[in-house]
C-alpha positions as MATLAB code, in Angstrom:
seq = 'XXXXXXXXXXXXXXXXXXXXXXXXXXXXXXXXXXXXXXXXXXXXXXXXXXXXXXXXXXXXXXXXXXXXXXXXXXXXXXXXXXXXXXXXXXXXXXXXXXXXXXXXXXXXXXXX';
ca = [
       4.342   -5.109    2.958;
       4.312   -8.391    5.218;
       7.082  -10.980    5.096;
       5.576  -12.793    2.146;
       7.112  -10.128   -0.295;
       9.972  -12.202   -0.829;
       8.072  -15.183   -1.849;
       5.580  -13.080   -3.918;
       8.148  -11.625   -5.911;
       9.945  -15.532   -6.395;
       6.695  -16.620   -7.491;
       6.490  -14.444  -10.126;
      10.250  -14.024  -11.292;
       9.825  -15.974  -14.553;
       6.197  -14.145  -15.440;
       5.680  -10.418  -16.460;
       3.940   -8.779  -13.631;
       3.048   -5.274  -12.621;
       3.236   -3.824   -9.299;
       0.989   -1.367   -7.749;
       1.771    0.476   -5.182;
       4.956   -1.490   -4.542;
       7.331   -0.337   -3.314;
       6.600    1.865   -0.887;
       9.705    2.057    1.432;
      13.280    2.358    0.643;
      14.207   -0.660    2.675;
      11.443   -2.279   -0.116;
      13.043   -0.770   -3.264;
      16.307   -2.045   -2.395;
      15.510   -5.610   -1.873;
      13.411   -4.909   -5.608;
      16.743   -4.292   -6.788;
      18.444   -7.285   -5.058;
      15.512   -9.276   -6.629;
      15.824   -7.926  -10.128;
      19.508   -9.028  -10.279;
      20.286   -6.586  -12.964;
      17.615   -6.910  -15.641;
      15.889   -4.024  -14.953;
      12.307   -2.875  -15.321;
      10.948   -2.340  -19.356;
       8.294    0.639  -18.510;
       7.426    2.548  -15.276;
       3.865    4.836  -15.206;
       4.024    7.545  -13.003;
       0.579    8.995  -12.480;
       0.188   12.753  -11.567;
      -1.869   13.699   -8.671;
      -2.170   15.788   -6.059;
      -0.664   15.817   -2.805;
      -4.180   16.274   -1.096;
      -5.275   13.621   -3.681;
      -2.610   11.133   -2.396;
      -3.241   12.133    1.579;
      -6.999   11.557    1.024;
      -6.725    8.149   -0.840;
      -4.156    6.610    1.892;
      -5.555    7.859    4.272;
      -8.800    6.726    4.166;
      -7.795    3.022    3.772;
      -8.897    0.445    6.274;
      -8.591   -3.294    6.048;
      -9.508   -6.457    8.002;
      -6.533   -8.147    9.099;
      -7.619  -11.397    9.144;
      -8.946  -11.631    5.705;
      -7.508   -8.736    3.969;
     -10.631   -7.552    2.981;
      -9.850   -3.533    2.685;
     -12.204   -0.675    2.642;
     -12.007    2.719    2.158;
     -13.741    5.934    4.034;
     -14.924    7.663    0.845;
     -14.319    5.041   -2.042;
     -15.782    2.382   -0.574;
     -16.367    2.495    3.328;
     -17.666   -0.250    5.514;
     -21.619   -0.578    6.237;
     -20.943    0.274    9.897;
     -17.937    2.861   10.324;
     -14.842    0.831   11.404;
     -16.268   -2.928   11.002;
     -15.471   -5.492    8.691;
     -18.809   -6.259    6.927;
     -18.399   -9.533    6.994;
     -17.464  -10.283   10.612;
     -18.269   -7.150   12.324;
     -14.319   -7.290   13.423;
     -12.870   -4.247   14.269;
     -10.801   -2.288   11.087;
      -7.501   -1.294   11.487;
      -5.423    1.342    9.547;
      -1.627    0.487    8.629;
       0.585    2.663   10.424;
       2.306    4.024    7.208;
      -1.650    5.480    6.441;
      -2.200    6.946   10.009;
      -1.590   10.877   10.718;
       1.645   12.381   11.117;
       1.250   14.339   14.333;
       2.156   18.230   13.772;
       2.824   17.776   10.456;
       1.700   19.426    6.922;
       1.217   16.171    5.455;
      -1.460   13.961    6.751;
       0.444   10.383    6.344;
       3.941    9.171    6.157;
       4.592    9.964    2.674;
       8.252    9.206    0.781;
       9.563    9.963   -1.808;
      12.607    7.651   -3.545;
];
């Protein structure tokens, strides 16, 4: 998550919110808790899936760094493979989506 995470998460301290896919790191789940300050979280939804499931949806996620405009290789890919349609920029992959090199799992996954 970029540096704004700090301010997102201020913005929205005296609002209900919901986060998806956040967090996604340790180093991210600790500063959660340093955020929360003790009040805890009313309901968490943990959705079952597959481990090829989560590989393929990760993955396959692109996204446009100067807009954030994301894409996806199979959900919803880019008219020309690797461009941002709007621009025709190049896409880039996070590095937390790419490979893992001689590994059984496909991308960096943790668990908490």
């Amino acid at each position: 998550m970029p540096d704004c995470s700090c301010m997102l998460l201020s913005a929205v301290k005296a609002f209900g919110w919901i986060l998806d896919g956040f967090p996604r790191t340790v180093e991210q789940a600790r500063m959660l808790d340093v955020f929360l300050g003790g009040r805890g979280i009313d309901l968490v939804l943990n959705l079952h899936a597959s481990l090829q499931e989560v590989e393929m949806r990760l993955c396959g996620r692109l996204v446009h760094l100067a807009s954030g405009r994301s894409y996806h290789n199979v959900f919803n890919p880019p008219k020309v493979p690797e461009k941002d349609d709007v621009t025709g920029e190049p896409l880039t992959q996070r590095e937390d989506d790419k490979p893992v090199p001689n590994s059984d799992t496909h991308c960096t996954l943790i668990s908490l």
